[in-house]
C-alpha positions as CSV (number, residue, x, y, z in Angstrom):
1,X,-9.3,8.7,-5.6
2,X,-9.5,5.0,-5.3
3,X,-7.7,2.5,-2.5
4,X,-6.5,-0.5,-1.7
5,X,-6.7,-2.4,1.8
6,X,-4.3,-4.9,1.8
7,X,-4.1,-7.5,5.3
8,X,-1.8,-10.5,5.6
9,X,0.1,-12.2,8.7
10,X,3.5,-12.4,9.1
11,X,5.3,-15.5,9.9
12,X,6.1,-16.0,13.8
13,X,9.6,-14.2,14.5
14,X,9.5,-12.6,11.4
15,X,7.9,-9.2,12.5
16,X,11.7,-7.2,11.9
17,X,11.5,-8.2,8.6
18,X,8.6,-6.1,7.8
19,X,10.8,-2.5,7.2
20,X,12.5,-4.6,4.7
21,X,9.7,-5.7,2.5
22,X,8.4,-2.0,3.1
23,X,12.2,-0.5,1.4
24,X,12.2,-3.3,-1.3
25,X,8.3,-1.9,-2.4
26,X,9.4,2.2,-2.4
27,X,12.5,1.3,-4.3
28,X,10.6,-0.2,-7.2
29,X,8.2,3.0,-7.4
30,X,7.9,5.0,-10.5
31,X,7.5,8.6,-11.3
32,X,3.7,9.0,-12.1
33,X,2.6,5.9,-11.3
34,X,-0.9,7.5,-9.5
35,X,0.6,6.5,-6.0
36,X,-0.7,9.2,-3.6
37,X,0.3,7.2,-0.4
38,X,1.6,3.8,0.8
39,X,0.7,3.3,4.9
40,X,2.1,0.1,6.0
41,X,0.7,-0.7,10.2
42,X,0.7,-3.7,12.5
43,X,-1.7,-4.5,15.1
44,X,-1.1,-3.8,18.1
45,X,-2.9,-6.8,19.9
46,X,-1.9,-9.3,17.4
47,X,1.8,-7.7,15.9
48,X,1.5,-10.7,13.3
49,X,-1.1,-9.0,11.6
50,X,-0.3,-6.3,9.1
51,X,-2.3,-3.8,7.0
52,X,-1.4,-1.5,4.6
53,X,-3.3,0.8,2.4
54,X,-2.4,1.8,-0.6
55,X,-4.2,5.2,-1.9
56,X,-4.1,6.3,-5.9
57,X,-5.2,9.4,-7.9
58,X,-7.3,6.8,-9.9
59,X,-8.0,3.0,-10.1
60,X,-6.9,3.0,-13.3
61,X,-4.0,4.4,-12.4
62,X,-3.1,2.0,-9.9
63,X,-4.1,-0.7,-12.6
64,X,-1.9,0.1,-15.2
65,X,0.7,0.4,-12.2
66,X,0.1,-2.9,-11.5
67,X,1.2,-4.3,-15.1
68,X,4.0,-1.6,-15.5
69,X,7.4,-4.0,-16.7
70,X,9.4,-1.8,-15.7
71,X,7.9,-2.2,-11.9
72,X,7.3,-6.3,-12.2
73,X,11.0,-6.7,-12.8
74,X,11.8,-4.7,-9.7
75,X,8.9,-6.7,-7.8
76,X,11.1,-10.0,-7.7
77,X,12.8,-9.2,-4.9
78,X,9.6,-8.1,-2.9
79,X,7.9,-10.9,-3.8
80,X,10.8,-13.4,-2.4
81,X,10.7,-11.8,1.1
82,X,6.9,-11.8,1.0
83,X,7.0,-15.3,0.4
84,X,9.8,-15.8,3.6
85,X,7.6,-13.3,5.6
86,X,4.1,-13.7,5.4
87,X,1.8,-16.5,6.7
88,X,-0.4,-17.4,3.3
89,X,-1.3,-15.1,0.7
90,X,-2.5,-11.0,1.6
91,X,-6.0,-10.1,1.2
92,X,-6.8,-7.3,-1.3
93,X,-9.8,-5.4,-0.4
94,X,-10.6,-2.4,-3.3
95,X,-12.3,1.3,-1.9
96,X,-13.5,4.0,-3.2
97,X,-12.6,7.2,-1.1
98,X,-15.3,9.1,-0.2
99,X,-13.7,11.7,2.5
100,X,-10.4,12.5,4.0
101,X,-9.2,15.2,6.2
102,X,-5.8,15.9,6.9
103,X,-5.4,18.8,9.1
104,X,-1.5,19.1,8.9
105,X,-1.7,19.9,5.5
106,X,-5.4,21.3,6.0
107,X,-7.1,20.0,2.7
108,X,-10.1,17.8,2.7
109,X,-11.2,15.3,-0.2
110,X,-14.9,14.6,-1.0
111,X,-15.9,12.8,-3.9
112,X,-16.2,15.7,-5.8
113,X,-12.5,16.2,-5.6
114,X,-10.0,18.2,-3.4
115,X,-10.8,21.4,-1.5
116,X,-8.5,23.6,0.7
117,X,-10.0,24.4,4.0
C-alpha cells in the first residue's frame, strides 16, 4: 500500500468551507481507481491547518488516478474552491505503509500484505 500526506492552510474564516471541498473530491471518484481511504482532519490548536491522507492499494494506482480524464474534468470544480479556500499551495508528502491496525474491522497490514487477526 502506498500514501499520500497532504497539509495546507485554509484561508481565515474560511474553515466551513472545508466539508465542501471534501464533497466536491468524493463526487469525482471512480470505481477502481486504487483509493483505499480519503481522511481529511484539522488541527485542533491551529483549525487553519488541514491534513488529509490519502491511502491507495498501490502508487501506481494512485498515479494513473492522478492523470485519469475522466477525473481531471470533474477536478475543476475542486480546484476553484481550493483556490478560494486555501492559504498557498498544499504540501504533498509520499509514504510507504509499513503497518496498520484497525481493530474495528480487526485486520492488520504489514508490508508483506494483509492478515486477519
Amino acid at each position: 500500500m502506498w500514501a499520500q500526506l497532504i497539509t495546507t492552510r485554509l484561508k481565515s474564516g474560511r474553515e466551513d468551507d472545508l466539508p465542501r471541498l471534501v464533497d466536491q473530491l468524493r463526487a469525482v471518484e471512480q470505481p477502481g481507481s486504487g483509493l483505499v481511504r480519503s481522511t481529511a482532519m484539522r488541527d485542533q490548536n491551529d483549525p487553519s491547518r488541514v491534513y488529509m491522507l490519502v491511502v491507495f492499494e498501490s502508487e501506481e494506482k494512485a498515479r494513473a488516478r492522478e492523470s485519469d480524464p475522466r477525473r481531471q474534468e470533474g477536478l475543476q470544480a475542486a480546484r476553484a474552491t481550493m483556490a478560494e479556500i486555501f492559504d498557498g499551495a498544499p504540501e504533498f508528502v509520499d509514504l510507504t505503509m509499513v503497518d496498520e491496525v484497525s481493530p474495528e474491522a480487526r485486520r492488520c497490514i504489514t508490508t508483506a500484505g494483509w492478515t486477519r487477526h
